[in-house]
C-alpha positions in Angstrom: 2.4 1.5 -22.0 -0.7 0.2 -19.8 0.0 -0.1 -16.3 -1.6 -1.0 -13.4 -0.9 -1.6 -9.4 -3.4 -3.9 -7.6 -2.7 -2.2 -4.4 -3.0 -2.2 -0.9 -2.0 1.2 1.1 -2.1 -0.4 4.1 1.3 -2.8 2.9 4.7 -1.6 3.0 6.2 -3.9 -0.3 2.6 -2.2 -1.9 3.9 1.2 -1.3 7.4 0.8 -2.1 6.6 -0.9 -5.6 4.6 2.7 -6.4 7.1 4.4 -5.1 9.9 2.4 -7.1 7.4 3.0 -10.1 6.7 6.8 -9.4 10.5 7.4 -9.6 11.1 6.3 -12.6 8.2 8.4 -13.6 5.6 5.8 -14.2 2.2 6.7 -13.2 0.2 3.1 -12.8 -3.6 2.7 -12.6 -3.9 1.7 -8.7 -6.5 -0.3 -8.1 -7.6 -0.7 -4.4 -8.4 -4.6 -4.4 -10.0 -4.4 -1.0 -12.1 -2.0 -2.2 -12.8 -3.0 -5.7 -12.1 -6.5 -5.6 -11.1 -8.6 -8.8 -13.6 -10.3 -10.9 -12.4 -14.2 -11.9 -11.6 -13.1 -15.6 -9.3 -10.5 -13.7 -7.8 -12.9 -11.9 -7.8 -15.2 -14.9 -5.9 -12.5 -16.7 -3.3 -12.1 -13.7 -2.5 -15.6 -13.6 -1.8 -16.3 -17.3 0.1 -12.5 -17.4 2.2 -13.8 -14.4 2.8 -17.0 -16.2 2.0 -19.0 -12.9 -0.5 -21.2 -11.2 -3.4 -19.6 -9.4 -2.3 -20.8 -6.0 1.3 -18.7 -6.6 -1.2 -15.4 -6.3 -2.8 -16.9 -2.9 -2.0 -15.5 0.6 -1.9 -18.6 2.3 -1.5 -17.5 5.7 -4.3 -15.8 6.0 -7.0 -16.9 8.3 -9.8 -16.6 5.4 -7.2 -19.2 3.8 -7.0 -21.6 6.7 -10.8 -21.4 7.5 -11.4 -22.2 3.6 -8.9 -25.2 4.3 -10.2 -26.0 7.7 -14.0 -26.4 6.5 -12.9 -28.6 3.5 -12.4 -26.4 0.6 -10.1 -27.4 -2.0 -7.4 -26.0 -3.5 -8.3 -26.3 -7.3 -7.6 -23.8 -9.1 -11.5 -23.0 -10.1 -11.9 -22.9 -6.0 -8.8 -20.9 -5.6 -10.4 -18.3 -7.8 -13.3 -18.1 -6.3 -12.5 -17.7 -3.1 -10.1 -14.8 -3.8 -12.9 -12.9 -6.0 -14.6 -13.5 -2.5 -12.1 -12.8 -0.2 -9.6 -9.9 -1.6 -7.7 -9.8 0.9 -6.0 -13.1 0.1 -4.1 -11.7 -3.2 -0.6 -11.6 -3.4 0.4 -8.0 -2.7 1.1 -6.1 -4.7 0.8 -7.2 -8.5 2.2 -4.8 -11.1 1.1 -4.9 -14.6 2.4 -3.4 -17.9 0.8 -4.7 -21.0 0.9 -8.2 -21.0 3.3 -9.1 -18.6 2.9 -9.0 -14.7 5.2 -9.5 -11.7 4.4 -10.0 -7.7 6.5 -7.4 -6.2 7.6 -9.5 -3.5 10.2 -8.2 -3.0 9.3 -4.6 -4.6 12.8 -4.6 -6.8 11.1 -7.6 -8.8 8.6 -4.4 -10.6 11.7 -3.8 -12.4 12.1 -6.7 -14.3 8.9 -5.2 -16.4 10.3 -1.3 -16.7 12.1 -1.0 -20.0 
């Protein structure tokens, strides 16, 4: 079983989905998105595992968001990638994969729905 965390330390929900997973004695592959940010064909990956549209993973409140709004970006989803390969920081929080299916642990109970 292939897991994987894209993580943030810093976020409570991030660090109770690894905890949730390190109880039941799964030991993900956490990936520090802020500090190894996601290529497009990640992203790609995360949006078709999640089985959702690109601007479901997008932090829209975020003021890299609104700026990106404000100076007349658009929110296609070709944009939408872009800008979240640029700005990592915008990623839903966190993201919990195990082999071909993904979740947004938001809350962190919904990493469950993938344990077997």
């Amino acid at each position: 079983m292939q897991t994987r965390i894209w993580h943030n330390p810093r976020c409570s929900k991030s660090r109770a989905a690894l905890a949730l997973l390190e109880q039941r004695s799964i030991s993900p592959t956490i990936v520090d998105y802020l500090k190894n940010p996601p290529t497009r064909a990640e992203l790609e990956d995360l949006v078709a595992k999640l089985g959702c549209r690109v601007a479901d993973i997008v932090r829209t409140s975020e003021p890299e968001y609104r700026a990106f709004i404000e100076s007349g970006g658009q929110p296609t989803d070709a944009a939408l990638l872009e800008l979240l390969a640029r700005e990592p920081r915008l990623l839903q929080r966190p993201i919990v994969e195990i082999d071909d299916r993904a979740v947004i642990g938001r809350p962190p109970e919904h990493v469950l729905e993938l344990v077997p």
